[in-house]
py3Dmol code that shows the C-alpha trace and the ligand (Angstrom):
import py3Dmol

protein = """\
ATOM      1  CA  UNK A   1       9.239 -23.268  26.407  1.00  0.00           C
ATOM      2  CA  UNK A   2       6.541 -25.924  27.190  1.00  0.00           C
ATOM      3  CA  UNK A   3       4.374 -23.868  28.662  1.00  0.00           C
ATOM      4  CA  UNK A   4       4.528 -21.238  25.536  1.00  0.00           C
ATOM      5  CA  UNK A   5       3.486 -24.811  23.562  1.00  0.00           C
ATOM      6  CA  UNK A   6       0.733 -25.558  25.888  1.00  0.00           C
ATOM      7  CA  UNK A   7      -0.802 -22.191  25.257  1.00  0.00           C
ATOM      8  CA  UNK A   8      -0.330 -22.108  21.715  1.00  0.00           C
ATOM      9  CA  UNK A   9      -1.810 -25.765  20.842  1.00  0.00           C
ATOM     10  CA  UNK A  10      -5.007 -24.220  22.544  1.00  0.00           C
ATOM     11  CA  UNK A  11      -5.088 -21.498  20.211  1.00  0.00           C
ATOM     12  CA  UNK A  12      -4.933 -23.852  17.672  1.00  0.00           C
ATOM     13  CA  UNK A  13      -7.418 -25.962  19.258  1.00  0.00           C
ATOM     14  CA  UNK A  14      -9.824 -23.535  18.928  1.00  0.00           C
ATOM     15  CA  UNK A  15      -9.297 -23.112  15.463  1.00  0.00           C
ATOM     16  CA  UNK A  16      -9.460 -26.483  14.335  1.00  0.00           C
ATOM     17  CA  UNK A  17     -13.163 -25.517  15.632  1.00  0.00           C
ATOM     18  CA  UNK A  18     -13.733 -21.865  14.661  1.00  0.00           C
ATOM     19  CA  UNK A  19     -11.393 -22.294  11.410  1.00  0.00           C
ATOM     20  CA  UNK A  20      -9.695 -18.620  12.126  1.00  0.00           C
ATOM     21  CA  UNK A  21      -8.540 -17.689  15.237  1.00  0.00           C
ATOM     22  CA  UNK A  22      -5.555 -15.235  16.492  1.00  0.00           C
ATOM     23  CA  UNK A  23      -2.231 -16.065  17.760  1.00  0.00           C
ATOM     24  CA  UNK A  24       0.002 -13.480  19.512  1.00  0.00           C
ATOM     25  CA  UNK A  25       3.536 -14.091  19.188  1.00  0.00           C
ATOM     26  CA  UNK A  26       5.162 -13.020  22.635  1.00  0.00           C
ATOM     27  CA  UNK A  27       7.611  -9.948  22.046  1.00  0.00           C
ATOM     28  CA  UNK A  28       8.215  -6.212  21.953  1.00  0.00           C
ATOM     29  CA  UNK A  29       5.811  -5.495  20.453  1.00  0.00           C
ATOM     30  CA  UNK A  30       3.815  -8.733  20.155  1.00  0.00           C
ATOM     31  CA  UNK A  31       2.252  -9.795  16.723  1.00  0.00           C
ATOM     32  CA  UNK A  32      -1.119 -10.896  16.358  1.00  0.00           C
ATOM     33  CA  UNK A  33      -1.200 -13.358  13.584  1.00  0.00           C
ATOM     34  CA  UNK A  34      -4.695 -14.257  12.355  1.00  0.00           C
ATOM     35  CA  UNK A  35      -4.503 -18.042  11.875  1.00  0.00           C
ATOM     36  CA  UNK A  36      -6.748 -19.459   8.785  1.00  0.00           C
ATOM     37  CA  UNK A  37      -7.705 -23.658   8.025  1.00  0.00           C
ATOM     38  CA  UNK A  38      -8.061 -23.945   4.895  1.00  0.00           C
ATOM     39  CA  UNK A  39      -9.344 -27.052   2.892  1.00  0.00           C
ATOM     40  CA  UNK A  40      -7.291 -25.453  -0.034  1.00  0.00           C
ATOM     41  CA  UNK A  41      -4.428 -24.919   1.511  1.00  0.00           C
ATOM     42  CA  UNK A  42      -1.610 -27.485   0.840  1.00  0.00           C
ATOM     43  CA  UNK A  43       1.007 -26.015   2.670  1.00  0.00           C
ATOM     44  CA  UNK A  44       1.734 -23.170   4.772  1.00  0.00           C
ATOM     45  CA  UNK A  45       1.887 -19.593   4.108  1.00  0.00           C
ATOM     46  CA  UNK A  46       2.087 -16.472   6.082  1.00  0.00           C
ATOM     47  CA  UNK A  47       1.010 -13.438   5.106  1.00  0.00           C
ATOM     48  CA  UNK A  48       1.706  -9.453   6.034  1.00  0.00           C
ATOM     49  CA  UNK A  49      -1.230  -7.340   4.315  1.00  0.00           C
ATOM     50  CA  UNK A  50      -0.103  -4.672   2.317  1.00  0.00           C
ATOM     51  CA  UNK A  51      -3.023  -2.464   3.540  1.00  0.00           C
ATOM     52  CA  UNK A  52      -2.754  -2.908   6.937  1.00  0.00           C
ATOM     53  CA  UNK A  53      -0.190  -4.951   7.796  1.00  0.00           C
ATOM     54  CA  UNK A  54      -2.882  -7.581   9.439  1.00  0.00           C
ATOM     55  CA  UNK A  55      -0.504 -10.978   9.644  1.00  0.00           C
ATOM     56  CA  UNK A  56      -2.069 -14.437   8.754  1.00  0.00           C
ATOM     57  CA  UNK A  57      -0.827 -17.471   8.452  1.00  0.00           C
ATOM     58  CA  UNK A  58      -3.071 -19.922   5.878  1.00  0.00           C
ATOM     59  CA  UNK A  59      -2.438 -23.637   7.463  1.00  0.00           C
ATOM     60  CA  UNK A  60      -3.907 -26.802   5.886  1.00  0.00           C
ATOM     61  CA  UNK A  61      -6.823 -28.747   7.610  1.00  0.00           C
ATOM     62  CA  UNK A  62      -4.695 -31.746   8.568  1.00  0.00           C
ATOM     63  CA  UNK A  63      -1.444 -30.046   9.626  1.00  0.00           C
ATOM     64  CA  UNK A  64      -0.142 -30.656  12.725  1.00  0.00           C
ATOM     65  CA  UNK A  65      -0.251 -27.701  15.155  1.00  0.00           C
ATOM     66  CA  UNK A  66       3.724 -28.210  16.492  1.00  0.00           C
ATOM     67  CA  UNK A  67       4.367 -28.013  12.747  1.00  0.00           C
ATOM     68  CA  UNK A  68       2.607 -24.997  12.349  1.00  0.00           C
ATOM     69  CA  UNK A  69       4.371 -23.082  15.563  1.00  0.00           C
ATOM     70  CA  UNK A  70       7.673 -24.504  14.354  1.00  0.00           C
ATOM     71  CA  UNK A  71       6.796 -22.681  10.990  1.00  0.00           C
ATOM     72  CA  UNK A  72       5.928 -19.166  12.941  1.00  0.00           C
ATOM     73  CA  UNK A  73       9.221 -19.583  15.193  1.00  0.00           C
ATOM     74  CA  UNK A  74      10.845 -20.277  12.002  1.00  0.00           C
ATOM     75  CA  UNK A  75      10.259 -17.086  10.029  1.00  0.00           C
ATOM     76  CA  UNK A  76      10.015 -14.744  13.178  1.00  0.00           C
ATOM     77  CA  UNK A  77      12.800 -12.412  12.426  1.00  0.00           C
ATOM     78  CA  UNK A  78      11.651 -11.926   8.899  1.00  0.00           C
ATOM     79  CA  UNK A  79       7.997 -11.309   9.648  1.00  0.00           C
ATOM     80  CA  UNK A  80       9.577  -8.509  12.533  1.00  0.00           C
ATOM     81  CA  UNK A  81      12.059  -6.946  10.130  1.00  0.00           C
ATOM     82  CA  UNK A  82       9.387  -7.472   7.495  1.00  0.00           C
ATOM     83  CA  UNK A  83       7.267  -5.050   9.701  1.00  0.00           C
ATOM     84  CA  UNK A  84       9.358  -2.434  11.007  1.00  0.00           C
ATOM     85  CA  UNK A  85      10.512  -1.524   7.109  1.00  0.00           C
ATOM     86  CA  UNK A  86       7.243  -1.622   5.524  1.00  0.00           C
ATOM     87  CA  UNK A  87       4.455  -0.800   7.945  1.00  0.00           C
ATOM     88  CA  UNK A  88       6.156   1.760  10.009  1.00  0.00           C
ATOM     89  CA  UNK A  89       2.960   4.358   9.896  1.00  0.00           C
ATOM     90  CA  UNK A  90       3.862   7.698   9.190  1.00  0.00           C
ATOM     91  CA  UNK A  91       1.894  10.534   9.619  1.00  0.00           C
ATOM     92  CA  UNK A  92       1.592  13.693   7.685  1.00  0.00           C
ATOM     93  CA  UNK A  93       2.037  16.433   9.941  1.00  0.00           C
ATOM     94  CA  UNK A  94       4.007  19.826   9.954  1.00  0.00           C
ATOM     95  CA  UNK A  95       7.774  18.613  10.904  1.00  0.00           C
ATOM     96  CA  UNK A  96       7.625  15.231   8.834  1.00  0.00           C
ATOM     97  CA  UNK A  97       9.091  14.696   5.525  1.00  0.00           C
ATOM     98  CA  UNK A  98       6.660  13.975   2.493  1.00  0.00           C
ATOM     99  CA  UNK A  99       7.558  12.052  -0.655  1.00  0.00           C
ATOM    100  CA  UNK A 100       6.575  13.822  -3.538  1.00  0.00           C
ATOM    101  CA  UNK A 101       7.573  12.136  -6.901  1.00  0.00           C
ATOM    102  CA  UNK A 102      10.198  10.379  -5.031  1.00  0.00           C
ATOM    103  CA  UNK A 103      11.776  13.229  -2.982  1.00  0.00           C
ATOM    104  CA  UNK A 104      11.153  13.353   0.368  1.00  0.00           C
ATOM    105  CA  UNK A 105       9.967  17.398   1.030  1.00  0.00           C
ATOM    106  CA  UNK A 106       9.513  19.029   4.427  1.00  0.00           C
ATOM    107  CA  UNK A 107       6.253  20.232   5.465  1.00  0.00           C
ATOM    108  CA  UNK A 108       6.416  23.553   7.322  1.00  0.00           C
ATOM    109  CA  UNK A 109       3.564  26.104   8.543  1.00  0.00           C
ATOM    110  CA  UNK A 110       2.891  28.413   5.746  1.00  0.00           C
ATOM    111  CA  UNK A 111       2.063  32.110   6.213  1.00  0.00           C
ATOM    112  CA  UNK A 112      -0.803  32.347   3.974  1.00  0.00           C
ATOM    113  CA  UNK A 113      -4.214  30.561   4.378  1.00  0.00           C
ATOM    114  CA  UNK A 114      -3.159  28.313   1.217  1.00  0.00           C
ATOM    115  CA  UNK A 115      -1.749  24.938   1.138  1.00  0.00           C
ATOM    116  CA  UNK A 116       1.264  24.598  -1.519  1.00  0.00           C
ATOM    117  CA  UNK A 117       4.500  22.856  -2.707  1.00  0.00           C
ATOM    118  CA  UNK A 118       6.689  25.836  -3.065  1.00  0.00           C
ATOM    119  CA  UNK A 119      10.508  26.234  -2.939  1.00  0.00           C
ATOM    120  CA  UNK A 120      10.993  22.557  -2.636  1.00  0.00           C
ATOM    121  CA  UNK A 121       8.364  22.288   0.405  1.00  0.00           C
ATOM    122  CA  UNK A 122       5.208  21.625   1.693  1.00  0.00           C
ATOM    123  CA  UNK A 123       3.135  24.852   2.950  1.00  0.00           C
ATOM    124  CA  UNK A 124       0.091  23.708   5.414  1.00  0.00           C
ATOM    125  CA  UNK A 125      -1.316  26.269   7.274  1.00  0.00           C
ATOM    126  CA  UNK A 126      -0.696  25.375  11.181  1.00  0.00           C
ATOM    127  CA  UNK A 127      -3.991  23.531  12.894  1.00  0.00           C
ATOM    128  CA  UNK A 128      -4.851  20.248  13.685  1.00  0.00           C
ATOM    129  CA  UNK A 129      -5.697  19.893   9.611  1.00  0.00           C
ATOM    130  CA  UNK A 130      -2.803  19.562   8.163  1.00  0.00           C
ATOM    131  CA  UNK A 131      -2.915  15.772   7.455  1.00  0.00           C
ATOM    132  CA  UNK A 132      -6.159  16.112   5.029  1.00  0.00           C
ATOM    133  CA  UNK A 133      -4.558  19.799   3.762  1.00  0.00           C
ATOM    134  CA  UNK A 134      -1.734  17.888   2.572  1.00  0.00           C
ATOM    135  CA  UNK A 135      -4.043  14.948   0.932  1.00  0.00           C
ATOM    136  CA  UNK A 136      -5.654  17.183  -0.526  1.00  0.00           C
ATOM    137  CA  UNK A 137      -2.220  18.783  -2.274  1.00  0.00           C
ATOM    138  CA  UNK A 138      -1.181  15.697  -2.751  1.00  0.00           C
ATOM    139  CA  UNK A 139      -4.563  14.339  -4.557  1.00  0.00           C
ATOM    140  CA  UNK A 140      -4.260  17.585  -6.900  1.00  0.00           C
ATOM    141  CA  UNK A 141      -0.689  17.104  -8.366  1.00  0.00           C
ATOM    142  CA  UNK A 142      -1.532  13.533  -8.750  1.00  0.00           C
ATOM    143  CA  UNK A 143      -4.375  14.491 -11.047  1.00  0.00           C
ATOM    144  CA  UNK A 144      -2.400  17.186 -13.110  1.00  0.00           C
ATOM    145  CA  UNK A 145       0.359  14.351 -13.346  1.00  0.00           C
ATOM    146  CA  UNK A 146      -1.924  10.895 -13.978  1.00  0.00           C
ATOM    147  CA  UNK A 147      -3.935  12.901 -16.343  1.00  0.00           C
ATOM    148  CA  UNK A 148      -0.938  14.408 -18.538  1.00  0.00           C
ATOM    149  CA  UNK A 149       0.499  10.721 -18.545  1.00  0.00           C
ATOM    150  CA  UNK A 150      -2.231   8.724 -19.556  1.00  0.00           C
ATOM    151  CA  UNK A 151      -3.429  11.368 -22.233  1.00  0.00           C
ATOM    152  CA  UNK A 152       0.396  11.253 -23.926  1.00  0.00           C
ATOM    153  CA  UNK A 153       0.218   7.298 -23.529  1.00  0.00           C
ATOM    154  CA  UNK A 154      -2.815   6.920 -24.970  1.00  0.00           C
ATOM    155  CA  UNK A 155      -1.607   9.345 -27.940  1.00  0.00           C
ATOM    156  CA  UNK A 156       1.056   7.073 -28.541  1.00  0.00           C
ATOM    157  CA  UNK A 157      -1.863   3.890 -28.842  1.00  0.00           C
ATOM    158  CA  UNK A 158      -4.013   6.573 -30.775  1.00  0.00           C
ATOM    159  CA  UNK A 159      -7.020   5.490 -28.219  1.00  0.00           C
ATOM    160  CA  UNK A 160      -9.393   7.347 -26.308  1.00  0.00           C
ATOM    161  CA  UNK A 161      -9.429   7.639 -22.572  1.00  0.00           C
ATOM    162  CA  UNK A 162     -12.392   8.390 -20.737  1.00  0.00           C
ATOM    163  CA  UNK A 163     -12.974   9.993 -16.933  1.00  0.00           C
ATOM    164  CA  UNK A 164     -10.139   9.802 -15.041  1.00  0.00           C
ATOM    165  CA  UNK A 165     -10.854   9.474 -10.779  1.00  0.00           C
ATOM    166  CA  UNK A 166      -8.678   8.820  -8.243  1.00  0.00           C
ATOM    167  CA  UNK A 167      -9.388   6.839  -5.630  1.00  0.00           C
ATOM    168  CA  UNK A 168      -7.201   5.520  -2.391  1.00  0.00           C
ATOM    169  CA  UNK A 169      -7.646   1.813  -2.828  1.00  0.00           C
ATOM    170  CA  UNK A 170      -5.581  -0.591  -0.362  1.00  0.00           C
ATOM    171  CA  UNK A 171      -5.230  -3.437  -3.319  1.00  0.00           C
ATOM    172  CA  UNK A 172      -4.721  -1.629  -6.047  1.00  0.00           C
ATOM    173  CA  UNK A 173      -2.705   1.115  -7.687  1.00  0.00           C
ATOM    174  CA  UNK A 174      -5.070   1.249 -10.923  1.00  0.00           C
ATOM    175  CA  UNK A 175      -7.875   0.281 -12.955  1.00  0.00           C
ATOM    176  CA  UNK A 176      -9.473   0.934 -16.789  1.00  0.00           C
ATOM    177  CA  UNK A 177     -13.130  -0.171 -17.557  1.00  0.00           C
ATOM    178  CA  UNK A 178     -14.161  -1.279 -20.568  1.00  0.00           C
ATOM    179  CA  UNK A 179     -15.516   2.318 -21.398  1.00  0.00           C
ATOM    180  CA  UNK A 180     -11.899   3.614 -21.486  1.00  0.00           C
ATOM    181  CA  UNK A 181     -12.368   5.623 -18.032  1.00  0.00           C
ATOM    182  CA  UNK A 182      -9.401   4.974 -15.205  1.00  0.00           C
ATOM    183  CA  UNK A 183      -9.180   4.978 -11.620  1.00  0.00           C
ATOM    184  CA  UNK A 184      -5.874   5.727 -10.078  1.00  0.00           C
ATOM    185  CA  UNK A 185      -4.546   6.144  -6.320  1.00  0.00           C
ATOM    186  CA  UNK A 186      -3.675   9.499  -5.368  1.00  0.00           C
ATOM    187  CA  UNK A 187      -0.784   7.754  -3.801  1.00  0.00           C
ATOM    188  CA  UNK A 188       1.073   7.408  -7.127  1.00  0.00           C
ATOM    189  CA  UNK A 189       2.322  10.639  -6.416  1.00  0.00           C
ATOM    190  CA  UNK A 190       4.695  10.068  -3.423  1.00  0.00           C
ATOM    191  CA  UNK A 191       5.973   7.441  -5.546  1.00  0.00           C
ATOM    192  CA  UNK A 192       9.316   8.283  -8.242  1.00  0.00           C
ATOM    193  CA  UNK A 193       7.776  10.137 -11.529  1.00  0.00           C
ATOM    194  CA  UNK A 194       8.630   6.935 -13.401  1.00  0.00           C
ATOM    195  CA  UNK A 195       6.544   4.884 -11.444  1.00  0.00           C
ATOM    196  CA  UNK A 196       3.689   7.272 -11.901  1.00  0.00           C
ATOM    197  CA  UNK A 197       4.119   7.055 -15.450  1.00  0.00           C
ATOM    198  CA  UNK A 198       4.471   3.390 -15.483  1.00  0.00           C
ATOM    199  CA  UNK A 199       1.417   2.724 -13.561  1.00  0.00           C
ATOM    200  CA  UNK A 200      -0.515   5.413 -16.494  1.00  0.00           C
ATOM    201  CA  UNK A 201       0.551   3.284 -19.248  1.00  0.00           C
ATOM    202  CA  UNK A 202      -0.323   0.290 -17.448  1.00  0.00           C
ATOM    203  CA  UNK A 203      -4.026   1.065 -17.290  1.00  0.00           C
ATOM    204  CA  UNK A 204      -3.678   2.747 -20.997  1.00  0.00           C
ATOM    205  CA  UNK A 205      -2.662  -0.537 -21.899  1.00  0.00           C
ATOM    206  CA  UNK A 206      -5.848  -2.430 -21.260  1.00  0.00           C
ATOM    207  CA  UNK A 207      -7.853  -0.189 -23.875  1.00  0.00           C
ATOM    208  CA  UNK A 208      -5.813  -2.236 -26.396  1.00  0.00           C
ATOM    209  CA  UNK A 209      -5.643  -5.335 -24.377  1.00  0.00           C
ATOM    210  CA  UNK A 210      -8.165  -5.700 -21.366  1.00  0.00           C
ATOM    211  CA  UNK A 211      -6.373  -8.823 -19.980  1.00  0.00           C
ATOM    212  CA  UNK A 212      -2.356  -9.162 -18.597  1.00  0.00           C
ATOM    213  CA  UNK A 213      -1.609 -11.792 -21.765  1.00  0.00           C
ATOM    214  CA  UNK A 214       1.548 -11.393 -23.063  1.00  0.00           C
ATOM    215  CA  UNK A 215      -0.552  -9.432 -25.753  1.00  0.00           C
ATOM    216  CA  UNK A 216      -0.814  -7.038 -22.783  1.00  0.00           C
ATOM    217  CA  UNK A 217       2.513  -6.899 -21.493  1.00  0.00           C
ATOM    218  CA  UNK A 218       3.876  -6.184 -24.965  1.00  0.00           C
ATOM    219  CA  UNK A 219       1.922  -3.122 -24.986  1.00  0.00           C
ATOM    220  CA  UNK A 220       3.489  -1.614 -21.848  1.00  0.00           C
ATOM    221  CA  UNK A 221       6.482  -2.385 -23.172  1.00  0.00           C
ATOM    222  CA  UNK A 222       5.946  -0.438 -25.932  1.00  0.00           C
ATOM    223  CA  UNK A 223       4.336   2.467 -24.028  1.00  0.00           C
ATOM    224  CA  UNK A 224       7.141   1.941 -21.375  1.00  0.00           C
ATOM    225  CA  UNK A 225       9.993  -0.154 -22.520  1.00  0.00           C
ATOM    226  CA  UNK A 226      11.061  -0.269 -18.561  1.00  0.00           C
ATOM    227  CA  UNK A 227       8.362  -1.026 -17.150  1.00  0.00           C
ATOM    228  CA  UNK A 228       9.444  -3.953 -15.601  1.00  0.00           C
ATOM    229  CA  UNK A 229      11.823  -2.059 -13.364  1.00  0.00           C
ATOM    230  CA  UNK A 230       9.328  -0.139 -12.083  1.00  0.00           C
ATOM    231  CA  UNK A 231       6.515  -2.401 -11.741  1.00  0.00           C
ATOM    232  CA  UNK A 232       9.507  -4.241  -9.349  1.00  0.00           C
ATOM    233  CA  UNK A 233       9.794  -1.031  -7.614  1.00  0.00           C
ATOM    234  CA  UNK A 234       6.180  -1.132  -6.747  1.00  0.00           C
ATOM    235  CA  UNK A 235       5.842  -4.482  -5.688  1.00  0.00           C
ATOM    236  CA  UNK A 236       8.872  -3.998  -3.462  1.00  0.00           C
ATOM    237  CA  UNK A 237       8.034  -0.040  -2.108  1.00  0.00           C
ATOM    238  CA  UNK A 238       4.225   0.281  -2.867  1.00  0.00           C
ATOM    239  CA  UNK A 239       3.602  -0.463   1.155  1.00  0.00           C
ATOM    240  CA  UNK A 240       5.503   2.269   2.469  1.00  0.00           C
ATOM    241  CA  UNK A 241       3.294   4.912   0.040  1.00  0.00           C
ATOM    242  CA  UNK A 242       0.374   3.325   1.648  1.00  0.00           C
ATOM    243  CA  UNK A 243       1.627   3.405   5.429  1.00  0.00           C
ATOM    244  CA  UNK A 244       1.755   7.374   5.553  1.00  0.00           C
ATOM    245  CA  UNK A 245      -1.548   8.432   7.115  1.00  0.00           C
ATOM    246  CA  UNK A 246      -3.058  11.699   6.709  1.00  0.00           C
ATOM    247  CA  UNK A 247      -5.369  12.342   9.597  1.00  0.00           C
ATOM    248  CA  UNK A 248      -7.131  15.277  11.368  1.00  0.00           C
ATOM    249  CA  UNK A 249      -4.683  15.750  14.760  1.00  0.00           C
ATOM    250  CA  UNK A 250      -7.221  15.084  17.918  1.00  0.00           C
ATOM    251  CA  UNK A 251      -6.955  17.980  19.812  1.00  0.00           C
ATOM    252  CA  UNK A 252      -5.529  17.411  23.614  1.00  0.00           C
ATOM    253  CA  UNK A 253      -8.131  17.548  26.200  1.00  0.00           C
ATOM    254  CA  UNK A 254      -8.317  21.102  27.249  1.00  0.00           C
ATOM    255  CA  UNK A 255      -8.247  21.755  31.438  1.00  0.00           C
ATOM    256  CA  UNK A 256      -9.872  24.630  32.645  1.00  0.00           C
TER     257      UNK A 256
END
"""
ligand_1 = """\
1
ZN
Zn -3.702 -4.396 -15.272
"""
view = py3Dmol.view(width=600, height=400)
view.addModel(protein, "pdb")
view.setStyle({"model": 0}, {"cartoon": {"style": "trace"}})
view.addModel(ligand_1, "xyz")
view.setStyle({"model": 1}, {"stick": {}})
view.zoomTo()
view.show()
């Protein structure tokens, strides 16, 4: 115990001097924990990023370091479980299970050359490409599906939307410019249809309101009377659509 103390306090030495350093918290696996003074920081807070599950932990100038290991000891078992459910990285390979709209679907090698969602599964052709084959499936029914939903949305407001791109931002799940045109993630698709749809009249909503007022929120109410339900659903779930990675497989090192 003391000597975990002693080696921790000079971590935190050296960031009373650098201002951000890295802790690993012993374990299976261990956690590397970024460690950030702040002069804004009045208290402390740690943090798992959504994007890429990087762990900080913001402490204030003055704090005292046993305070701030007490805090990490503390909340150990959350920040663990917190990792294991939402960060577990899965990759998109024949064999694994893809959401689409909600439902998990199997991917399986295809006969044909094509890449397609047919009879309730995904068809990649075999090869070490079926991680971007499947984005790229993915990225087109997300289209076909943002675009229908934010053109029927923006009926309803009896506005104009402009180009419509998707994207695959880490902080975001949308955006509208003042122009009317919207970005979306591709990712919106492994998500429930709902969600989808909620996250379409979201941005919709800003071409009568480019703020989150009330104003705002009363619009995606109207648009989407439960919206709230699902904007929960994203705050809660939007990690795990972000965790699944969809890669080139590195081929094994042949022998000859
Ligand atoms: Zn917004």
């Amino acid at each position: 115990m003391l000597g975990d103390d002693c080696r921790l306090l000079r971590t935190i030495d050296l960031v009373t001097k650098k201002r951000l350093s890295t802790h690993i918290l012993p374990g299976d696996p261990p956690v590397e924990i970024a460690l950030k003074r702040s002069h804004r920081a009045t208290r402390f807070s740690l943090r798992v990023s959504r994007a890429d599950g990087r762990v900080s932990l913001s402490l204030p100038v003055w704090a005292p370091e046993t305070e701030a290991l007490a805090f990490l000891r503390a909340r150990e078992a959350w920040l663990r479980g917190h990792l294991a459910h939402a960060l577990a990285v899965q990759s998109a390979q024949i064999g694994a299970w893809v959401p689409i709209c909600g439902t998990p679907r199997e991917v399986v090698a295809g006969q044909s050359r094509a890449t397609r969602f047919r009879d309730g599964r995904i068809e990649v052709p075999d090869g070490p490409r079926a991680g971007p084959r499947i984005r790229a499936l993915l990225a087109a029914l997300a289209r076909e599906r943002l675009t229908q939903a934010a053109q029927l949305h923006a009926a309803k407001l009896g506005r104009d939307i402009g180009r419509i791109t998707l994207r695959d931002p880490r902080s975001r799940w949308g955006s509208c410019t003042s122009k009317g045109d919207l970005m979306f993630s591709w990712r919106l698709i492994m998500a429930p249809s709902a969600v989808l749809d909620y996250v379409a009249a979201h941005e919709v909503a800003h071409l009568a309101e480019m703020n989150h007022s009330a104003a705002f929120w009363q619009v995606c109410q109207h648009l989407r009377p439960d919206y709230e339900i699902h904007r929960a659903w994203l705050k809660r779930h939007g990690a795990t659509l972000l965790a699944w990675r969809f890669d080139t497989m590195q081929e094994p090192p042949s022998c000859k």
